[in-house]
MDTraj code that builds the backbone (N, CA, C; nanometers):
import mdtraj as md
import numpy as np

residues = "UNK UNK UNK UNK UNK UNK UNK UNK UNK UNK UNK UNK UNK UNK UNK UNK UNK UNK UNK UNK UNK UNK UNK UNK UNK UNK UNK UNK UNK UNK UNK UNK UNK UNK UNK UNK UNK UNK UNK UNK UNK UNK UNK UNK UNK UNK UNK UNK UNK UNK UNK UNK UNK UNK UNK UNK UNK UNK UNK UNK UNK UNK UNK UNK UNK UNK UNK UNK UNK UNK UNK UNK UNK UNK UNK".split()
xyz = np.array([
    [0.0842, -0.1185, 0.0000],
    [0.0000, 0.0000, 0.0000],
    [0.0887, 0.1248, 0.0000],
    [0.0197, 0.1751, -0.0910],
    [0.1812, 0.2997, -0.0804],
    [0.1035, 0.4104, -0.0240],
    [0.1421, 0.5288, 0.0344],
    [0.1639, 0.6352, 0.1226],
    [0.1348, 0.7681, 0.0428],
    [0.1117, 0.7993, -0.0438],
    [0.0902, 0.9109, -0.1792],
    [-0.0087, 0.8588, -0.1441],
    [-0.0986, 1.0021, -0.1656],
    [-0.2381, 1.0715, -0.2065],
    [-0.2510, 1.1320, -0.3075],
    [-0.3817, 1.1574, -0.3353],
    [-0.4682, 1.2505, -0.4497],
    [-0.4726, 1.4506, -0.4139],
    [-0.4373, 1.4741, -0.4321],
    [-0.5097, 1.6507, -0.4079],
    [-0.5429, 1.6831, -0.4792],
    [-0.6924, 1.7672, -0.4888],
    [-0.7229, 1.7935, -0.5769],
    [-0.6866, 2.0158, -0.5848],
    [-0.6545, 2.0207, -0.6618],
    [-0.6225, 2.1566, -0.7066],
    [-0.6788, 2.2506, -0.7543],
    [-0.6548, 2.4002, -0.8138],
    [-0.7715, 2.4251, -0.9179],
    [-0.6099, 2.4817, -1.0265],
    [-0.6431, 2.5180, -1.1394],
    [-0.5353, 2.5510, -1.1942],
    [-0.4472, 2.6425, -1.2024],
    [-0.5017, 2.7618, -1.1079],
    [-0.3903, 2.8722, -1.1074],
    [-0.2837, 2.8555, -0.9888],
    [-0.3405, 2.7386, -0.8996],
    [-0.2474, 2.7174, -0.7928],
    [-0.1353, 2.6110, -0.8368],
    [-0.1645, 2.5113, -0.9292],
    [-0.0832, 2.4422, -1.0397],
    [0.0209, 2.5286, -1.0641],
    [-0.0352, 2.6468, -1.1799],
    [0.0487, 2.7595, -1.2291],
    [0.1388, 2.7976, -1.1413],
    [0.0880, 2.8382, -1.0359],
    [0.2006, 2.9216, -0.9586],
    [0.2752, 2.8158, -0.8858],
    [0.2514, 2.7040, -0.8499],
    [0.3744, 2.5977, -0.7996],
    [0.4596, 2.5285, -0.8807],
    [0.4066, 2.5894, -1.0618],
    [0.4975, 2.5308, -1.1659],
    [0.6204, 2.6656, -1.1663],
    [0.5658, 2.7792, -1.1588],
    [0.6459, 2.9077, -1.1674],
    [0.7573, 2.9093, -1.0268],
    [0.7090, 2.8176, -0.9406],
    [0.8167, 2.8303, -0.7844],
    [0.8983, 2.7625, -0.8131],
    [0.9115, 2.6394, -0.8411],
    [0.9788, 2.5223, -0.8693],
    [1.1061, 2.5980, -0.8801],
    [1.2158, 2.4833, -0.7605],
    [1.3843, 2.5914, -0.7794],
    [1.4497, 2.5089, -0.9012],
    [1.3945, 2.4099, -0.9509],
    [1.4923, 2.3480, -1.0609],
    [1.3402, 2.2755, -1.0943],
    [1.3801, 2.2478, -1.2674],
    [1.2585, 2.2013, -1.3539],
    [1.2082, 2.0664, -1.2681],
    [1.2818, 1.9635, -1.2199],
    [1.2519, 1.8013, -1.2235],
    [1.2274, 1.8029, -1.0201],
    [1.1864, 1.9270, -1.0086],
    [1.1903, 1.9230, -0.8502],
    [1.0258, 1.8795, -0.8318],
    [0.9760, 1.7674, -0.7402],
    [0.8185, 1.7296, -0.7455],
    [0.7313, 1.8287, -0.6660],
    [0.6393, 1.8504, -0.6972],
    [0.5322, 1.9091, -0.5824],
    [0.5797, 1.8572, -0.4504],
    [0.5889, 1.7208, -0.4456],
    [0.5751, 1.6634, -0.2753],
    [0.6801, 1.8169, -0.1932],
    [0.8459, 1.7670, -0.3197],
    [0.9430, 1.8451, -0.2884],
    [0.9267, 1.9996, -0.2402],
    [0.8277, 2.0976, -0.3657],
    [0.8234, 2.1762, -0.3480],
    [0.7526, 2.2073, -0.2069],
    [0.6150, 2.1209, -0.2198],
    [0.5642, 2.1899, -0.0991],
    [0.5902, 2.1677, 0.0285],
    [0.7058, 2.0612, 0.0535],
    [0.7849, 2.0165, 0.1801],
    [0.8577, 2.1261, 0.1911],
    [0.9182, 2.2229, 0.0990],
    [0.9734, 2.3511, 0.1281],
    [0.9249, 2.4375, 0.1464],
    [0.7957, 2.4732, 0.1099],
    [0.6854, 2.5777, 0.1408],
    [0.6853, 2.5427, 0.2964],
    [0.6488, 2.4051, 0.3376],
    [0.5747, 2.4263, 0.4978],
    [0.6647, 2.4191, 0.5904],
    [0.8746, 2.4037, 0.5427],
    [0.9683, 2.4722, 0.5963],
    [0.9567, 2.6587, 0.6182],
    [0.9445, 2.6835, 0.4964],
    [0.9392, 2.8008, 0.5136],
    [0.8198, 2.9002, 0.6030],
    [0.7469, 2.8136, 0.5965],
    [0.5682, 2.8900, 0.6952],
    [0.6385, 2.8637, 0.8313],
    [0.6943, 2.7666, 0.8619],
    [0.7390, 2.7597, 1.0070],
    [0.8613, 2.8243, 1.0567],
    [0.9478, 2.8567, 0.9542],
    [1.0687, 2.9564, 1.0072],
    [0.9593, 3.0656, 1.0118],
    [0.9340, 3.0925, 0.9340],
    [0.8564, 3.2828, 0.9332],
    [0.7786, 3.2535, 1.0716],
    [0.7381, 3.1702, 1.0788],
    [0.6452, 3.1982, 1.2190],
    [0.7344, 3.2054, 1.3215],
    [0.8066, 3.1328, 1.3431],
    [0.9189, 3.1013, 1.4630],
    [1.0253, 3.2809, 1.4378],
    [1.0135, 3.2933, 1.3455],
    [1.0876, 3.4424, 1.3453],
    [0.9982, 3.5904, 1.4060],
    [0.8241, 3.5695, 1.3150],
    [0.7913, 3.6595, 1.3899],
    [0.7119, 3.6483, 1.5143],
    [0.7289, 3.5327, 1.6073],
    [0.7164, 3.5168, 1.7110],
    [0.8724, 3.5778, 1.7758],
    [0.9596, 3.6068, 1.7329],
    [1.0963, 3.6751, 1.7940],
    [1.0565, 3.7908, 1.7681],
    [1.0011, 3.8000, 1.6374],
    [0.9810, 3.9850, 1.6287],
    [0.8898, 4.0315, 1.7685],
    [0.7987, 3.9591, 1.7784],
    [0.6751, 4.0533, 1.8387],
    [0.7248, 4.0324, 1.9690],
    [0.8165, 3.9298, 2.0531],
    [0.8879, 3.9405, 2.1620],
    [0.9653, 4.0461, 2.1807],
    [1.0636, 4.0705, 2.0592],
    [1.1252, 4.2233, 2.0949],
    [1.0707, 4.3105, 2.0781],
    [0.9789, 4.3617, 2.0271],
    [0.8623, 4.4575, 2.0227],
    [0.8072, 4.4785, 2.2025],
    [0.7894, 4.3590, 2.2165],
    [0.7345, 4.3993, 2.3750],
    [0.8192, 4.4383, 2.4490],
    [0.9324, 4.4064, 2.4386],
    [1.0366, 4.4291, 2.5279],
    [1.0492, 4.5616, 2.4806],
    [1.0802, 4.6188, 2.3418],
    [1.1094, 4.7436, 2.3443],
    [1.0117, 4.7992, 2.3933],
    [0.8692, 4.7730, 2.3511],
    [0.7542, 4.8950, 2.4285],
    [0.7751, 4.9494, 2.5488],
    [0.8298, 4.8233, 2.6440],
    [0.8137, 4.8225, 2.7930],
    [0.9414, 4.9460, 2.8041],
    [1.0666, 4.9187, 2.7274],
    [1.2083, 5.0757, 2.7541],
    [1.1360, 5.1160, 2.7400],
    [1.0762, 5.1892, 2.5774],
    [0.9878, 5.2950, 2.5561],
    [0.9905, 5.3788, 2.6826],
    [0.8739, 5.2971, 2.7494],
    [0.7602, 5.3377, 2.8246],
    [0.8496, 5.3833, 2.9670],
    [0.9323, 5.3024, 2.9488],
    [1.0140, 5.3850, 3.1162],
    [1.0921, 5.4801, 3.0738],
    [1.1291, 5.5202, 2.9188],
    [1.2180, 5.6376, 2.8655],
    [1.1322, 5.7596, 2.8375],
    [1.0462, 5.7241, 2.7701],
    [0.9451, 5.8113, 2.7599],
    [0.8301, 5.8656, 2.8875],
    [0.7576, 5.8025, 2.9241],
    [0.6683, 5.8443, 3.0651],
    [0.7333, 5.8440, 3.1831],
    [0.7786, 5.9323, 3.2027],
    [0.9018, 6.0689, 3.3193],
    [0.8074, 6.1664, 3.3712],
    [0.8657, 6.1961, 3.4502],
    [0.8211, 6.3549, 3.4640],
    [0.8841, 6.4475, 3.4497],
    [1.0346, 6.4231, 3.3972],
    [1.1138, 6.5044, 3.3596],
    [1.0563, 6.5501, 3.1829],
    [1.0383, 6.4641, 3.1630],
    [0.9568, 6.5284, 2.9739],
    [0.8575, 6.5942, 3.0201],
    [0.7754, 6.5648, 3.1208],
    [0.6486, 6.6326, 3.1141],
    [0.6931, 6.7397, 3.1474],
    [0.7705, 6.8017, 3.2078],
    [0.7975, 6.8793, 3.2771],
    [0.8510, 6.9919, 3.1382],
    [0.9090, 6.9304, 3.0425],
    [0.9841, 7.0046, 2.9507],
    [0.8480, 7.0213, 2.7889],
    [0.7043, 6.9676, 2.8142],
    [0.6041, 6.9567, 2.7159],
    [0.5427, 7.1116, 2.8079],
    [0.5356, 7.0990, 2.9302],
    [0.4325, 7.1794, 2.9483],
    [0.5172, 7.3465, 2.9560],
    [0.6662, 7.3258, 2.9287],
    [0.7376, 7.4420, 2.8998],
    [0.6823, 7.5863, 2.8370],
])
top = md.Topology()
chain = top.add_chain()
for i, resn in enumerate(residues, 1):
    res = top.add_residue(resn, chain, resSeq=i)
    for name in ("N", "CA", "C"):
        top.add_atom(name, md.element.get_by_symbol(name[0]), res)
traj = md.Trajectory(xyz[None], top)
């Protein structure tokens, strides 16, 4: 019993996984085993982004909300 399936497609998604292909004789299986590499780095990356994002908000927020600025807005 072999392990391959059927998917069914529509044809512009054909098109555009014939246009990705990094070399002519590379298979769908191939290609799209590299697609769902790539969905999981990007996620695992901007799960780092939005971690340093918080972290920066939080400086921000102790660089910015002083009372020494306020002190120099209401000048």
């Amino acid at each position: 019993m072999s392990s391959m399936t059927t998917v069914q497609i529509n044809k512009e998604v054909l098109s555009a996984l014939k246009e990705i292909k990094e070399y002519p004789r590379q298979t769908y299986n191939e290609l799209i085993t590299h697609l769902i590499k790539l969905r999981a780095k990007i996620k695992l990356r901007n799960q780092y982004d939005e971690f340093l994002h918080m972290i920066q908000q939080q400086k921000m927020s102790e660089l910015w909300d002083n009372e020494e600025d306020e002190v120099w807005e209401n000048a």
